[in-house]
C-alpha positions as CSV (number, residue, x, y, z in Angstrom):
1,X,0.0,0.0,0.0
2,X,1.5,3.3,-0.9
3,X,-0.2,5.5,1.9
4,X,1.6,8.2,3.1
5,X,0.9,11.3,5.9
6,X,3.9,13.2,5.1
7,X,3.4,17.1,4.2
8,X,4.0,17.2,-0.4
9,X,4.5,19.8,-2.3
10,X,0.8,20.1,-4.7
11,X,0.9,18.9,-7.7
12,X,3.3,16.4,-7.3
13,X,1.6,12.8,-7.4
14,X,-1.0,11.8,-9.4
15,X,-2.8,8.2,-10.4
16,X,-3.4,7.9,-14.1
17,X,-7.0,5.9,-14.7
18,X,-7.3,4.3,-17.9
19,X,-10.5,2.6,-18.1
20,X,-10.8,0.5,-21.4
21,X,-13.5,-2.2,-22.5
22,X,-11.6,-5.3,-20.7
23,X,-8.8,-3.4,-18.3
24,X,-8.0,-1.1,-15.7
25,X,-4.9,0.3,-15.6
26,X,-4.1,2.4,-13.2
27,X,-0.4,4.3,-13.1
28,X,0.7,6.0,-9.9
29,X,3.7,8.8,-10.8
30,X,5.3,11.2,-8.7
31,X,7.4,14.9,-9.7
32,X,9.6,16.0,-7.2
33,X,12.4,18.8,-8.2
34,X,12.2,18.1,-11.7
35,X,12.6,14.2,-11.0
36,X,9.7,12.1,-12.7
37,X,9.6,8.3,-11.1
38,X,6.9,5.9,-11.3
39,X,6.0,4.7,-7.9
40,X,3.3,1.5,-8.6
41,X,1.2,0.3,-12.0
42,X,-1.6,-2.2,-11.4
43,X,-3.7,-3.9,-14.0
44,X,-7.5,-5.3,-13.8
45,X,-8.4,-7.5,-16.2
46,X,-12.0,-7.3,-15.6
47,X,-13.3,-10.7,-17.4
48,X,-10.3,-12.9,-15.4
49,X,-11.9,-10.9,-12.3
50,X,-15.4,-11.0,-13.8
51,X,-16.7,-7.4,-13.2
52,X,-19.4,-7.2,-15.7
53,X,-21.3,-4.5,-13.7
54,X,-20.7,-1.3,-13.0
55,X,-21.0,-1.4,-9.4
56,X,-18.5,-4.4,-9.3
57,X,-16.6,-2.0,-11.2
58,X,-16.9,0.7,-9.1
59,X,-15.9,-1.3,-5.9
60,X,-13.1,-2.8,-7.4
61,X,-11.9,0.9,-8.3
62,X,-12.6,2.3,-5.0
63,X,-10.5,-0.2,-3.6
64,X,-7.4,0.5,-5.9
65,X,-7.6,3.8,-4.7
66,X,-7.4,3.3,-1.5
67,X,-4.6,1.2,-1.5
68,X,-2.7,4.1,-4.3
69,X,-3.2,6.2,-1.2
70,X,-6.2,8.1,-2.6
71,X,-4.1,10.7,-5.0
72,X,-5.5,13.1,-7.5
73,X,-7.0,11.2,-10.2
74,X,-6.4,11.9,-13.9
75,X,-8.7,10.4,-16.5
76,X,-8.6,8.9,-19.9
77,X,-11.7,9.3,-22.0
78,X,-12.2,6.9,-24.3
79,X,-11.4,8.2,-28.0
80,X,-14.7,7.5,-29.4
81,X,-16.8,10.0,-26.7
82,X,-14.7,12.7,-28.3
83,X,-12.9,14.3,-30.9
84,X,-9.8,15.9,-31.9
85,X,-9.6,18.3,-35.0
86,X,-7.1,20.8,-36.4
87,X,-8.8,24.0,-36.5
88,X,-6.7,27.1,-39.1
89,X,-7.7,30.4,-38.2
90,X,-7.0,34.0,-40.3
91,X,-5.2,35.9,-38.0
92,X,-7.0,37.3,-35.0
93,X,-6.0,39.2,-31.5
94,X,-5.9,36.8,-28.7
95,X,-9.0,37.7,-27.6
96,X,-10.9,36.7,-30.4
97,X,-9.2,33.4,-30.9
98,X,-11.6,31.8,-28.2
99,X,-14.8,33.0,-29.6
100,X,-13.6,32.2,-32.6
101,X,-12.7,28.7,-31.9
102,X,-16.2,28.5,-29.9
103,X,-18.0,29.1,-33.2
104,X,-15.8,26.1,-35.4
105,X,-16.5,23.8,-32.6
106,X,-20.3,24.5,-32.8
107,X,-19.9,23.6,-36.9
108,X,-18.1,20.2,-35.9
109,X,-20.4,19.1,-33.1
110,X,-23.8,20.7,-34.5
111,X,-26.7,20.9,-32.7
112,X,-26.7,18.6,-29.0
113,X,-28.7,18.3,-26.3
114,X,-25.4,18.2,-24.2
115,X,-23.5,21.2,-23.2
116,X,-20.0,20.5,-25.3
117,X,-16.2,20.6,-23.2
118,X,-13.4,21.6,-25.4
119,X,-10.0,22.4,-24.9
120,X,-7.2,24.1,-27.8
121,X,-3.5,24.4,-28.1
122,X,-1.5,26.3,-30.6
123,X,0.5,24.5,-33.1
124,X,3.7,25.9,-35.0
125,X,3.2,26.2,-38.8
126,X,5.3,27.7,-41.2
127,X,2.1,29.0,-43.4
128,X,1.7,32.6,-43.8
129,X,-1.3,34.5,-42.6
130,X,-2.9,31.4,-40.8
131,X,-3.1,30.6,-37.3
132,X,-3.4,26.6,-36.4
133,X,-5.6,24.9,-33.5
134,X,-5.4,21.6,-32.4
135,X,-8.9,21.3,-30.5
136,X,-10.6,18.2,-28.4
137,X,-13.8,18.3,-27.4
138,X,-16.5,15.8,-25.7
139,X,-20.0,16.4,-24.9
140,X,-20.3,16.9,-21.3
141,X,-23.2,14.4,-20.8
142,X,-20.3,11.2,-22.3
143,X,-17.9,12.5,-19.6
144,X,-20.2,12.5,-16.7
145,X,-21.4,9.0,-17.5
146,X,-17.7,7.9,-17.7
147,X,-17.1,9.5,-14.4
148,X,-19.9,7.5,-13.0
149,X,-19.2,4.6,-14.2
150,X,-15.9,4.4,-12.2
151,X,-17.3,5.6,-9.1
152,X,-15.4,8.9,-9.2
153,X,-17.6,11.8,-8.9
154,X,-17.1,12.3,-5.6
155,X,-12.9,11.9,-6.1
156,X,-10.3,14.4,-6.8
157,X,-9.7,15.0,-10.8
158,X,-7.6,16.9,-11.4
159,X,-7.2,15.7,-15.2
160,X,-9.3,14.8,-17.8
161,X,-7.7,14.0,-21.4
162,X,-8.7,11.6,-24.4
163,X,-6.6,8.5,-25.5
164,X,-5.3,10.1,-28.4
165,X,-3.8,13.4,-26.8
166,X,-2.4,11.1,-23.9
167,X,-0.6,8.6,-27.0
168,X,0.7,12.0,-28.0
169,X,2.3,13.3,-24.9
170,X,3.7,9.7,-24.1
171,X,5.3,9.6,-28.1
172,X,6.8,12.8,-27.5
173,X,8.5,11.8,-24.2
174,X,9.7,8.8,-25.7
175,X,10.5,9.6,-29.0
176,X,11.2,13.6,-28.4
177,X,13.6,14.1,-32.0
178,X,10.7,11.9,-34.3
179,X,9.1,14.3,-36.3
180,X,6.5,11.5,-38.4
181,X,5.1,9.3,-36.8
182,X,1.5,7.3,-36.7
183,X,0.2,5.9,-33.8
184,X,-2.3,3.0,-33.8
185,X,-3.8,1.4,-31.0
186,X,-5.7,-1.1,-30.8
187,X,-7.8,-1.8,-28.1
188,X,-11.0,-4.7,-27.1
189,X,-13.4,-2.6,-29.0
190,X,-11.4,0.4,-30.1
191,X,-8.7,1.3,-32.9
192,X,-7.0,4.7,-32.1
193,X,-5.3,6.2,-35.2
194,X,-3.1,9.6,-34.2
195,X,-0.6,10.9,-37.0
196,X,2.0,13.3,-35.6
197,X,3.9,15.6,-38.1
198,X,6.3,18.1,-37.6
199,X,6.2,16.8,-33.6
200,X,2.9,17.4,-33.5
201,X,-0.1,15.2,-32.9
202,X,-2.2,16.8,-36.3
203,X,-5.1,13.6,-36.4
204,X,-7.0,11.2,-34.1
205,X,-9.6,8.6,-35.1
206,X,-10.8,6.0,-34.0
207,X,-13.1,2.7,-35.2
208,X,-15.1,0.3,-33.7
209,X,-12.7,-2.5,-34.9
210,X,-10.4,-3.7,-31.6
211,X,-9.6,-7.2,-30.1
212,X,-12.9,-7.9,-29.4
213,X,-13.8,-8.0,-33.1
214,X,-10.7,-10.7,-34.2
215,X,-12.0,-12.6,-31.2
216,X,-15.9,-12.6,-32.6
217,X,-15.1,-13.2,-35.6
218,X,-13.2,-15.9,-35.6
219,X,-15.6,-18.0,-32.5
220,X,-18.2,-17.7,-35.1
221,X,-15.7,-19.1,-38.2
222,X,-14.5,-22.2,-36.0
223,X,-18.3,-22.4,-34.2
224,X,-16.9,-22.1,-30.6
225,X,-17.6,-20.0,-27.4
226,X,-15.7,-16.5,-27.2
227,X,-13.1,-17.2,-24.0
228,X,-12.1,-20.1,-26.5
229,X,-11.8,-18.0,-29.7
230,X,-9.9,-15.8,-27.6
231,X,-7.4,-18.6,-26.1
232,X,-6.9,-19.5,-29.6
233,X,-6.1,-16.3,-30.9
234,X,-3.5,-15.6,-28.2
235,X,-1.7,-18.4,-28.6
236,X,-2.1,-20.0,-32.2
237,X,-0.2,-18.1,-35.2
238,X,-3.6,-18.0,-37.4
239,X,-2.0,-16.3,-40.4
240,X,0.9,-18.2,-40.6
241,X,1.8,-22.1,-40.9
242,X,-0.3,-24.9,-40.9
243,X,-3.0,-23.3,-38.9
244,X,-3.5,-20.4,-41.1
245,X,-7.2,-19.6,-42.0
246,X,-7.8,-17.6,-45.1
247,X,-11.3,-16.8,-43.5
248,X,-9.9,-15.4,-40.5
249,X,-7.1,-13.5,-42.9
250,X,-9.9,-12.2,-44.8
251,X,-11.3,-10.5,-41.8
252,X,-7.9,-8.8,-40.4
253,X,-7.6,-7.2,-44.3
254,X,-11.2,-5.4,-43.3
255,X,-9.3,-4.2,-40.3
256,X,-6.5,-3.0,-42.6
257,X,-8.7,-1.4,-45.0
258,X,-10.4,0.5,-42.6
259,X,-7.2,1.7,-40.8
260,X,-5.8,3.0,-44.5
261,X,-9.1,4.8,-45.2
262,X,-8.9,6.4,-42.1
263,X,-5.3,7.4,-43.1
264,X,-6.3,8.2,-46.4
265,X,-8.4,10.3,-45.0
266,X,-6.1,12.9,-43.5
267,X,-3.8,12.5,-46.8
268,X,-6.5,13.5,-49.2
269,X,-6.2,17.0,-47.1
270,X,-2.3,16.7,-46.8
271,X,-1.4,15.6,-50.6
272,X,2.7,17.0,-50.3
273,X,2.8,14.7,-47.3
274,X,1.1,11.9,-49.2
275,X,4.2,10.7,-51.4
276,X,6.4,11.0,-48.0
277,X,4.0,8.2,-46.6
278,X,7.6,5.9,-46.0
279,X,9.2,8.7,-43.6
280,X,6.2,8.5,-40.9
281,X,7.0,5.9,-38.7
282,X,4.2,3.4,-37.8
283,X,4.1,2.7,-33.9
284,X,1.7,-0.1,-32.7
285,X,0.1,-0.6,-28.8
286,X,-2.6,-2.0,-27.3
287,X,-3.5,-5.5,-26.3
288,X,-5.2,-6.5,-29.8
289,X,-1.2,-6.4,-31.4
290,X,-0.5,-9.0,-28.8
291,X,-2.3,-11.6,-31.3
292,X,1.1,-14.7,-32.8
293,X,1.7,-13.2,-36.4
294,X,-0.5,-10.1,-36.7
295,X,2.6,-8.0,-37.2
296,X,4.4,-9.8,-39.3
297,X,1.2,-10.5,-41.9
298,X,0.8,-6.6,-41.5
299,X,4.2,-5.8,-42.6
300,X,4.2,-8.3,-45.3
301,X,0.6,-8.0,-46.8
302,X,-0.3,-4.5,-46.2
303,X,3.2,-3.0,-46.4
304,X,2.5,-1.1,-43.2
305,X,6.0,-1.5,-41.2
306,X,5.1,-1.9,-37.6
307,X,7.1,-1.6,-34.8
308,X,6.0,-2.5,-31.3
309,X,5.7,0.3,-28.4
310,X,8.6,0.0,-26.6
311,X,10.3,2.3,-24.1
312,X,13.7,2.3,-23.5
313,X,15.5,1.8,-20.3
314,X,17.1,4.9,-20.0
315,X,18.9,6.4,-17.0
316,X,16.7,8.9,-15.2
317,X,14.3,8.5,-17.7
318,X,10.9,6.5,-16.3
319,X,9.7,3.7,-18.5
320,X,6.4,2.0,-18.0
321,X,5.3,-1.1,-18.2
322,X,3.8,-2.7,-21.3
323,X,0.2,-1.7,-22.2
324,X,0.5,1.5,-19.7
325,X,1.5,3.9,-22.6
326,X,-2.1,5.6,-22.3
327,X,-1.9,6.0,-18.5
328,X,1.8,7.3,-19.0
329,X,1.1,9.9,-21.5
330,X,-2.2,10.9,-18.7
331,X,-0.1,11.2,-16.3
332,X,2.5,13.3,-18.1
333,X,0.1,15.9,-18.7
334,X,-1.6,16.4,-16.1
335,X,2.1,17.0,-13.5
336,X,2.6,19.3,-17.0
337,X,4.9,17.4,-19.1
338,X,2.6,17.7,-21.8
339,X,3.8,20.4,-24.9
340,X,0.3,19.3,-26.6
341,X,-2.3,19.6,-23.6
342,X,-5.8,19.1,-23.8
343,X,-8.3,18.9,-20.7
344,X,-11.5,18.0,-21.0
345,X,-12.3,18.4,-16.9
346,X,-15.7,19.8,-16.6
347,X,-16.0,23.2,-15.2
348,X,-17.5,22.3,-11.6
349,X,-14.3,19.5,-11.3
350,X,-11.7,22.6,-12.7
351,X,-13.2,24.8,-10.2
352,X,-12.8,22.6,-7.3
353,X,-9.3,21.5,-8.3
354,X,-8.5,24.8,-8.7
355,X,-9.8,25.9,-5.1
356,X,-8.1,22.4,-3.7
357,X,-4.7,23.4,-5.3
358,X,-4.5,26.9,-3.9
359,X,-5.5,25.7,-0.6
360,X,-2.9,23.2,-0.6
361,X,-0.6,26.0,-2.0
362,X,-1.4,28.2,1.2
363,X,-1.3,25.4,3.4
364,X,2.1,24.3,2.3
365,X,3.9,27.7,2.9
366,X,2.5,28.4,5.7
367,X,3.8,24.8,7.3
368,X,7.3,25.7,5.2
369,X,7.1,28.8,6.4
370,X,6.8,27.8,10.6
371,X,9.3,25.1,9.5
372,X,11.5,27.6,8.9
373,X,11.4,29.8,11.8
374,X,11.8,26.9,14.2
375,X,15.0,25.8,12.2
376,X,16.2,29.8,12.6
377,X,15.3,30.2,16.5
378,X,16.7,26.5,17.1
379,X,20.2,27.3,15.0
380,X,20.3,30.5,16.9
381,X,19.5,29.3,20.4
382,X,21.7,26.2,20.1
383,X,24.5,28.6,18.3
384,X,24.4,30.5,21.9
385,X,25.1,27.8,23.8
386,X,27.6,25.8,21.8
387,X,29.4,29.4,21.9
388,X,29.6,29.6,25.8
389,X,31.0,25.8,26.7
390,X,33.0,25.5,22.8
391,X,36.4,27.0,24.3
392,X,36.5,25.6,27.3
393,X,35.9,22.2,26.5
394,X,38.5,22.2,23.5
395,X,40.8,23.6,25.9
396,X,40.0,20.8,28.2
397,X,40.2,18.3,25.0
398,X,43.6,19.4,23.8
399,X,45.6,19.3,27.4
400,X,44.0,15.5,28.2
401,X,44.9,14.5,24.1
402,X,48.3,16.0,24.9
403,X,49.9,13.6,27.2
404,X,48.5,10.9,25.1
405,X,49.7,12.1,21.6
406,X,53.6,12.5,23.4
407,X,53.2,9.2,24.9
408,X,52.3,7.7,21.5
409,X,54.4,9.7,19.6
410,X,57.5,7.9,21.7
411,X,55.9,4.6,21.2
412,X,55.2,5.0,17.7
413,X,59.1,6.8,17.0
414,X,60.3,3.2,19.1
415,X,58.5,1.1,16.4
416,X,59.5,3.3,13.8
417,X,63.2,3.0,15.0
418,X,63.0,-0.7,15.3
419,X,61.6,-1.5,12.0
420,X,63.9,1.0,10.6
421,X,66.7,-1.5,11.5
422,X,65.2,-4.5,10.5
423,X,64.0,-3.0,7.3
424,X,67.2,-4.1,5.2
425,X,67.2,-7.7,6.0
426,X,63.5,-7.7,4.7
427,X,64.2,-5.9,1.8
428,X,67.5,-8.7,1.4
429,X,64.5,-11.4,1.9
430,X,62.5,-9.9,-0.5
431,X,65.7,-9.6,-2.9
432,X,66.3,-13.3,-2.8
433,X,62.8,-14.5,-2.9
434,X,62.2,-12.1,-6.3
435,X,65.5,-13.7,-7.5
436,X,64.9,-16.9,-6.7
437,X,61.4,-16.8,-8.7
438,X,63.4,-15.1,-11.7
439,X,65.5,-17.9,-12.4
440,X,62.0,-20.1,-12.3
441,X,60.9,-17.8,-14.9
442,X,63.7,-17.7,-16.9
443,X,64.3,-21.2,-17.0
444,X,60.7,-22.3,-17.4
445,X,61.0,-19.5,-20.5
446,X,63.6,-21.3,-22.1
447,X,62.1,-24.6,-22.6
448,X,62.7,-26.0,-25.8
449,X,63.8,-22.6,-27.7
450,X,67.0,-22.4,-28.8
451,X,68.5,-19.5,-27.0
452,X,71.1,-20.0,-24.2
453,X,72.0,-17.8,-20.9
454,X,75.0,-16.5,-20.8
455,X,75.5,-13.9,-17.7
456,X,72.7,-13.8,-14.8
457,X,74.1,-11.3,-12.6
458,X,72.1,-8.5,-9.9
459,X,72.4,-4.4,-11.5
460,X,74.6,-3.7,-7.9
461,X,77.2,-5.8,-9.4
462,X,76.8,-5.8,-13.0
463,X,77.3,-1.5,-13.3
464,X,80.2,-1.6,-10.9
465,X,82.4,-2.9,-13.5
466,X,83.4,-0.5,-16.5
467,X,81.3,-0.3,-19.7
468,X,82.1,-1.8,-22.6
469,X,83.1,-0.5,-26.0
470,X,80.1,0.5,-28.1
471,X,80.1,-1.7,-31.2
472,X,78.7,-0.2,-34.8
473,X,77.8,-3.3,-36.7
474,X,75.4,-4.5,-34.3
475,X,72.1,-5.1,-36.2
476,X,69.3,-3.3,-34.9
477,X,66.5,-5.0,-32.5
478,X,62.8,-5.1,-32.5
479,X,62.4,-4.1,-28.8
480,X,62.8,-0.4,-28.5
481,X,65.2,1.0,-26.1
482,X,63.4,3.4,-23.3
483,X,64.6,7.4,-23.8
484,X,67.9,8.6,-22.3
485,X,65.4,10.8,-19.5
486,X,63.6,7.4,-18.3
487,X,66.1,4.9,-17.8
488,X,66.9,3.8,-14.3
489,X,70.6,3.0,-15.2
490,X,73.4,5.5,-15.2
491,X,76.0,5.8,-17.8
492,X,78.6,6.1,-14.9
493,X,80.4,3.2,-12.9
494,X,78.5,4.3,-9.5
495,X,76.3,0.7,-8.7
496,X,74.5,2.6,-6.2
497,X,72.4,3.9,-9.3
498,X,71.4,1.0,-10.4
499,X,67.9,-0.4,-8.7
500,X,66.7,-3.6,-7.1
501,X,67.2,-6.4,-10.2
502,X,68.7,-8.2,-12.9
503,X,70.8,-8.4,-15.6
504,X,70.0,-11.4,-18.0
505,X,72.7,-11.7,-20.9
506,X,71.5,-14.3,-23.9
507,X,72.7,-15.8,-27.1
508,X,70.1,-16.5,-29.9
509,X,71.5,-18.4,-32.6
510,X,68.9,-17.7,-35.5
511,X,68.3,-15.2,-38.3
512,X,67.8,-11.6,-37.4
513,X,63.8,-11.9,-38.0
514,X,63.2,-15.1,-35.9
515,X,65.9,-13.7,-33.0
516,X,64.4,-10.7,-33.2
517,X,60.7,-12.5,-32.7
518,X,61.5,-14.7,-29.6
519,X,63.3,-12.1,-28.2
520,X,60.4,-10.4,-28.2
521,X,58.0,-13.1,-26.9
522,X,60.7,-13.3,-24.3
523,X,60.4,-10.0,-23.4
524,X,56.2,-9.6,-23.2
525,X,56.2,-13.3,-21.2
526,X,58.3,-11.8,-18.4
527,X,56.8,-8.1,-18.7
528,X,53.1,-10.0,-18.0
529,X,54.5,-11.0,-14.4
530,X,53.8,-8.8,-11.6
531,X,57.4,-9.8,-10.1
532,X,59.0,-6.3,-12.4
533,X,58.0,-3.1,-12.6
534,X,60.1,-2.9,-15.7
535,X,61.6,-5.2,-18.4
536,X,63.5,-4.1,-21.3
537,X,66.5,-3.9,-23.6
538,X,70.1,-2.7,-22.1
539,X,71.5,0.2,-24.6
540,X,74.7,-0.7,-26.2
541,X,76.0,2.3,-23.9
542,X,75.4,0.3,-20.6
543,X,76.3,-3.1,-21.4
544,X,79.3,-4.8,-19.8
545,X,81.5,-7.2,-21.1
546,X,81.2,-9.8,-18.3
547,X,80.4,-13.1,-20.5
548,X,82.5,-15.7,-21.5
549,X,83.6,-15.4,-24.7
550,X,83.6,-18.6,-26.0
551,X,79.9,-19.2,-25.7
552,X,79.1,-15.5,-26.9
553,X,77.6,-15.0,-30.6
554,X,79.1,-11.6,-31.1
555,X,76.2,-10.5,-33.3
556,X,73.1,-12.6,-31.9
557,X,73.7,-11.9,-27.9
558,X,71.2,-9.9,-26.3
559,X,71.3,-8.1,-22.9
560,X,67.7,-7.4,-20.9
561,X,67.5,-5.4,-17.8
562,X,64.6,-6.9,-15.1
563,X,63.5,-3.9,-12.7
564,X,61.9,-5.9,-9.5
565,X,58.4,-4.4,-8.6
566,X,59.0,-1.9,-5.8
567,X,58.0,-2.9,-2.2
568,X,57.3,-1.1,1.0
569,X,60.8,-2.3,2.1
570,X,62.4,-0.1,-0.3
571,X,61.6,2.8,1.2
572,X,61.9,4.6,4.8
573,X,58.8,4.5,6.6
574,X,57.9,8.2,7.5
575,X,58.1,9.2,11.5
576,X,55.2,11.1,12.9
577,X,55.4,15.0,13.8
578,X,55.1,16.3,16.7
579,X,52.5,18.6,17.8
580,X,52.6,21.8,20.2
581,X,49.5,23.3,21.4
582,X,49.1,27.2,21.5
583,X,50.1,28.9,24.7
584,X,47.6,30.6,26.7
585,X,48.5,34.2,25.5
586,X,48.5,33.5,21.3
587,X,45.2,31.6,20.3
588,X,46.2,31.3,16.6
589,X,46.7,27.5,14.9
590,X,48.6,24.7,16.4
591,X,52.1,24.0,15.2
592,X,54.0,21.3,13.9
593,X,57.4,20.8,14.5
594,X,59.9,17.7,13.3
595,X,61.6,15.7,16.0
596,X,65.5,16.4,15.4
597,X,66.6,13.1,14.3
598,X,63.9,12.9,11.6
599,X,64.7,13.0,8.0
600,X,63.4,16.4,6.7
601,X,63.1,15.0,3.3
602,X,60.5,12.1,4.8
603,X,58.3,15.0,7.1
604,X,54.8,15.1,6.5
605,X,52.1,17.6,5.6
606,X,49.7,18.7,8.6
């Protein structure tokens, strides 16, 4: 149950109601700060529950609102109570274009014993001189039954819209850069045909051809009861296979010719968009699509490329559940996400939503407003007292941290001091264990290749002997050398340069291609193991001339350098600082000072 006490902004939550022949849906959303979520969806399929009156119907809607929590309401009216119509206009004042509009809407409606609800929205247009409408109206008497029917004339609305304007506002959210698009949905009874152009929803029809009528049709062509005709039609592929029926094909071609007249329709009046018919992009919904192979016979016999509804899973972006796109699109405009609104809320239910919301609106600052103070006089009061007792007890704080801080200071400078002194034997340890696992590696790397070893020695001892003579006729090598600024090796004699590693010297008795290529699968084997930080090619500059040479190949030997991964062994570890509170006659920042027989180089950063 999604109940809730807590003080909300207006306008923030609202339950889109979308009432079709066989199903409830019902769509709870919620806009806070510009973030649009969707909080709970439920569906009633009133056969499975079998409502078939309209007091079961209200009841069963009652008690869906009371477990939503009992938000504003916003209503979809059936597409077939109302109608949608472009309205052009010769330019008027603003004042005129509702009387104007008034008079059109008494041409399209004509005479009726009901008092007639419209609403209108401007549309762009690039046409000269004209001014375009898109206008919805209903006759009042269709929307009070509808209202009835559900039980909900004595709930909040505060929302009333038609399917096609809500299949609108949901397209546009979805698919906000489409420009062409035609929307068809097919419901039990109902097809709703909507054409948007230019982003903008420009037609809405509907016919009494849905679900209902496949279903119908087909129990009287196989003779059966209609829950059976139905439970064949969802599950058997009818226009496709073995089980195809002609008949029952015959009968989904009326559906298509109807939907194309209806199309045809709007493109006898639009005959530069009529050639472009391939650009609009044909958008199908509603549970009557759910039928095996209705899609693909439409794409294939009709030439009418469908694509199913579907919302994407976006980040941040809310996407509701299949079937739900007429609730969604509701809901959208009445929190005003709508660019195409149309309400068709009678006047006494405006009114009253109207007097509701600015109540609310009052009631809301005013609770933000006492909020507020209290938060000001407690910050205040508390500020006071914090004020008072604040020096003293930091005072108090730093002289009883004092004595502990020195005391751990000496302890921690005693650890520091010990380690220090073991620290070379376990960086020795670590030496031998890494060496130890290189000659693993390099022998395991040798296997059956026909290279041979010919120096293993550590950098410490290899540098301290003189360089040897640079040789010109050496052939060139695959691996590149690393730049004169990055290598850890000096050009001098001084082995204190050299770092924690090896020095691998090797003979490879092939041609200069194939030495060159297990050298280099050599080299990317060892530089995959985590053991270096660093394995390349020693310079001719930095070799020395250690090897025997009887088993050297003066122009096929090869010398690598292996850089052991650095450990924390390698370096000092850093000794705390020392800090001296303020005396009692300067109050400025603490100080840090360095024990004497600290490194300064190793000092930390308060």
């Amino acid at each position: 149950m999604l109940k809730s006490f807590r003080i909300r902004p207006p306008i923030r939550r609202v339950l889109a109601l979308d009432a079709g022949g066989r199903r409830l849906k019902l769509l709870l959303v919620e806009r806070n700060f510009g973030q649009f979520r969707i909080l709970k969806e439920q569906l009633i399929d009133l056969r499975e529950e079998v409502l078939v009156s309209d007091e079961e119907i209200k009841n069963q809607v009652r008690s869906a609102l009371d477990n939503f929590g009992n938000p504003p309401i916003a209503l979809v009216l059936p597409q077939h109570l109302s109608t949608s119509q472009v309205i052009e206009l010769a330019p008027a004042a603003e004042s005129e274009v509702a009387r104007l509009i008034e008079e059109e809407i008494l041409k399209l409606s004509g005479v009726s014993e009901s008092r007639i609800v419209h609403d209108f929205v401007r549309l762009d247009t690039a046409a000269p001189n004209k001014q375009v409408f898109w206008v919805t109206l209903a006759q009042e008497g269709h929307i009070r039954e509808q209202i009835a029917r559900l039980g909900l004339a004595e709930q909040d609305l505060c929302e009333l819209t038609t399917t096609a304007n809500a299949l609108v506002a949901a397209y546009r959210q979805n698919r906000a850069q489409s420009q062409r698009a035609v929307l068809v949905q097919m419901g039990a009874e109902t097809t709703v045909v909507v054409i948007i152009s230019g982003g903008q929803g420009v037609f809405a029809s509907s016919f009494q051809m849905g679900g209902d009528f496949f279903m119908r049709a087909l129990a009287r062509l196989r003779n059966s009861s209609e829950d059976a005709a139905e439970n064949l039609k969802r599950t058997r592929d009818l226009l496709h296979g073995a089980e195809a029926s002609a008949e029952f094909a015959g009968i989904v071609d009326g559906w298509v010719r109807e939907l194309k007249r209806q199309l045809d329709d709007w493109f006898q009046h639009n005959p530069a968009l009529a050639a472009e018919l391939s650009s609009f992009e044909f958008v199908a919904s509603g549970g009557g699509f759910e039928q095996p192979g209705l899609l693909e016979y439409l794409k294939k016999e009709s030439a009418l490329n469908f694509r199913l509804w579907v919302f994407p899973r976006q980040q941040g972006s809310p996407a509701p559940s299949k079937g739900f796109e007429v609730a969604f699109g509701a809901a959208l405009q009445a929190l005003g996400l709508s660019a195409q609104p149309a309400s068709l809320l009678p006047e006494d239910y405006r009114t009253a939503w109207r007097k509701r919301l600015n109540t609310e609106k009052i009631e809301f600052a005013s609770v933000a407003l006492a909020l507020v103070c209290i938060l000001l006089l407690g910050a205040g009061t508390w500020r006071q007292l914090s004020l008072i007792h604040r020096k003293e007890a930091l005072l108090t704080k730093v002289e009883a941290g004092q004595e502990k801080v020195d005391s751990n200071n000496a302890l921690t400078a005693d650890l520091i001091s010990g380690y220090e002194n073991l620290r070379p034997f376990f960086a020795a340890q670590q030496n031998t264990a890494d060496t130890l696992k290189t000659l693993s590696l390099l022998q395991q790397y040798r296997g059956n290749r026909s290279f041979w070893y010919l120096l293993l020695a550590d950098q410490q001892s290899y540098f301290a002997h003189p360089a040897a003579p640079v040789s010109t006729n050496k052939p060139a090598t695959a691996i590149p050398t690393a730049p004169a600024s990055e290598r850890l090796i000096s050009t001098t004699n001084n082995p204190a340069l050299a770092k924690p590693g090896l020095i691998v010297e090797l003979s490879i008795p092939e041609e200069p291609e194939s030495a060159r290529l297990v050298l280099r699968q050599l080299v990317s084997d060892l530089k995959q193991q985590r053991l270096f930080s660093k394995v390349d090619l020693l310079s001719d500059d930095l070799r020395r001339s250690l090897a025997d040479p009887k088993v050297l190949l003066s122009d096929r030997d090869y010398v690598l350098a292996l850089d052991f991964a650095e450990t924390e062994f390698h370096q000092p570890t850093l000794r705390p600082r020392r800090y001296s509170p303020p005396s009692a006659s300067r109050r400025g920042r603490p100080s840090w000072t360095t024990p004497d027989n600290s490194d300064p180089s190793t000092q930390n950063t308060p």
